[in-house]
C-alpha positions, 0 to 999 in steps of 0.5 A: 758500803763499797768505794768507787774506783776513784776512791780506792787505792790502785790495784797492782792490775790498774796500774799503767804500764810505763813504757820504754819511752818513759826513759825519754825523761831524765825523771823517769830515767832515774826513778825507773833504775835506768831501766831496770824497773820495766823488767817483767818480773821481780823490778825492785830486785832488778833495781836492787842489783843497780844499786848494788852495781853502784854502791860497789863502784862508789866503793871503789872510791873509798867509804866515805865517797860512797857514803856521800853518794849514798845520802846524795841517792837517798836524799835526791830520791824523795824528789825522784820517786814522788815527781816520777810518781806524780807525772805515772799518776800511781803512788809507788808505781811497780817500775819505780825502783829508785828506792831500792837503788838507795836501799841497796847501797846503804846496805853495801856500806855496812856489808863485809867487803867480800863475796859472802858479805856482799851475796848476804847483803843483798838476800837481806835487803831484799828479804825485808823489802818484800816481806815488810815487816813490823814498823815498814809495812806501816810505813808503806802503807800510811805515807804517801808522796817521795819521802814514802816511797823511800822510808820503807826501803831506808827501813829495810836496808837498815833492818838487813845492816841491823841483822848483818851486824848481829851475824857479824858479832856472833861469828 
């Protein structure tokens, strides 16, 4: 039995493009990484390298100041990425990257504070963001709304600190 197109989930080819003029909105803005989600190729490594600018500048204030920004980021995302992805009418639209903005700060506040430290961060995040392994995939796909686009993100980002950290204690 086949299901009509209204029944199936979006297909990455059905999805609708986001213009720039979706920036216009401060919703979109945000969720859209400031942009960075409208690149052509690879926009969650794009909004990666936004969240990973940010959490070096809320670094830059003290650890505890960027731990307040990130769950500030994390938590304001569950409202960010499901209104924008309301408004796109596509669950987890490609462009919406403010999930791996959140993702990528949390790891940077586990990441030694040098350029090694800060390169593994980001190849981990991503590594797992990507691949979705076994509990983010499920989460990825079983979750609808805000708080599903975000979870599998908050996921990898501590599956990276996770492997960071044993790197870390065995050198």
């Amino acid at each position: 039995m086949t299901t009509s197109p209204a029944e199936r989930k979006p297909h990455k080819r059905d999805r609708i493009p986001v213009r720039v003029a979706a920036l216009r909105d401060p919703v979109h803005l945000l969720a859209l990484g400031f942009g960075s989600g409208l690149a052509p190729v690879a926009p969650g490594t794009f909004g990666s390298a936004v969240g990973l600018l940010l959490g070096l500048a809320a670094l830059q204030l003290g650890w505890w100041t960027a731990f307040a920004a990130t769950v500030a980021v994390t938590l304001a995302g569950v409202w960010i990425c499901g209104e924008s992805a309301r408004r796109l009418g596509v669950h987890d639209h490609p462009a919406i990257v403010w999930d791996e903005v959140a993702g990528m700060m949390i790891v940077l506040l586990a990441a030694p504070a040098n350029g090694w430290g800060i390169a593994l961060a980001f190849g981990l995040f991503r590594l797992f963001d990507v691949w979705k392994p076994w509990p983010i995939r499920q989460i990825d796909h079983g979750m609808r709304g805000g708080l599903g686009i975000m979870l599998d993100d908050v996921m990898a980002a501590l599956m990276a600190v996770a492997l960071m950290s044993m790197i870390k204690y065995c050198t």
